[in-house]
C-alpha positions as CSV (number, residue, x, y, z in Angstrom):
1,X,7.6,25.9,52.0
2,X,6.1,23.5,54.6
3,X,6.0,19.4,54.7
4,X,2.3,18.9,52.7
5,X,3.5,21.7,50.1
6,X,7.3,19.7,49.1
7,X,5.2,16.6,49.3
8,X,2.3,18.0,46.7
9,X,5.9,19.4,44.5
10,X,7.3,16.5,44.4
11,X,4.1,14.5,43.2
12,X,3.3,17.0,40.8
13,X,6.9,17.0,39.7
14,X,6.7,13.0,39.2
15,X,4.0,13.4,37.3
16,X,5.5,16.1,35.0
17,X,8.3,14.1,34.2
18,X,7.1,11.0,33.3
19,X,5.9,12.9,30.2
20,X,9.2,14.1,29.7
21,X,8.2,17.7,31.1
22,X,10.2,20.2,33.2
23,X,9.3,20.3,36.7
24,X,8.3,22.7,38.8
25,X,10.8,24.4,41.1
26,X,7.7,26.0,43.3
27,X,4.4,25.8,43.9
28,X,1.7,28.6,45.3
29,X,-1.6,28.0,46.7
30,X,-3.5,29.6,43.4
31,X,-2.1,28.0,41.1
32,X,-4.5,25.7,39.1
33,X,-3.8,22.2,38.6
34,X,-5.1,22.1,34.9
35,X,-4.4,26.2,33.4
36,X,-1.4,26.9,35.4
37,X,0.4,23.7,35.5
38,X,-1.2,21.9,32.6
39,X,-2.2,18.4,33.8
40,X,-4.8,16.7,32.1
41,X,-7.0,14.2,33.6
42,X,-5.0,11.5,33.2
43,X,-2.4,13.1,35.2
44,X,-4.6,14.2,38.0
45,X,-5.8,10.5,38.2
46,X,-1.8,9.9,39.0
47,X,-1.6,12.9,40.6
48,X,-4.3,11.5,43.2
49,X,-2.6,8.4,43.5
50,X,0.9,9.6,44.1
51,X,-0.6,12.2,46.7
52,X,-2.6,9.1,48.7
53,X,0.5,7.2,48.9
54,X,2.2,9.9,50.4
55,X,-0.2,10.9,52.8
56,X,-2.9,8.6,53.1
57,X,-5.4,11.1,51.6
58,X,-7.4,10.6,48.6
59,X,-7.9,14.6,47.6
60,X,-10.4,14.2,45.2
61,X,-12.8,11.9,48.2
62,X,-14.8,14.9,49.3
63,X,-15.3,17.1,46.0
64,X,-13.2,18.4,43.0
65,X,-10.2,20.3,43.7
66,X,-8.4,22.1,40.7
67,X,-5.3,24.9,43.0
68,X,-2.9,23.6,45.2
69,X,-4.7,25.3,48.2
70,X,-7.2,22.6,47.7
71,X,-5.1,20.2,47.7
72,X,-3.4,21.5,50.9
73,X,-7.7,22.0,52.5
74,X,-7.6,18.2,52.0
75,X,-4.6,17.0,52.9
């Protein structure tokens, strides 16, 4: 797992348990934000925040992205 991928883990994970979910212990690039991993939009919105104070990127800036490969494109 490189840097951008434990980054995007542990914002998705900080997400997941502030509503008391379990967290992820891995991550692949298909895996969709909202099917696989469940986050409504709500939690995308803190997802995108987290994510930009992290790295200074605001992933959803340039179009929608729904998999962690997108994520990574942006980032």
């Amino acid at each position: 797992m490189d840097n951008t991928e434990k980054i995007i883990l542990e914002c998705i994970n900080q997400v997941l348990e502030g509503d008391s979910r379990s967290p992820l212990l891995e991550i692949s690039g298909g895996l969709n934000l909202q099917t696989d991993i469940g986050l409504d939009s709500l939690d995308l919105a803190e997802l995108t925040v987290r994510i930009e104070a992290q790295t200074g990127v605001d992933i959803f800036k340039n179009r929608i992205v729904s998999t962690i490969s997108e994520i990574k494109e942006e980032i």
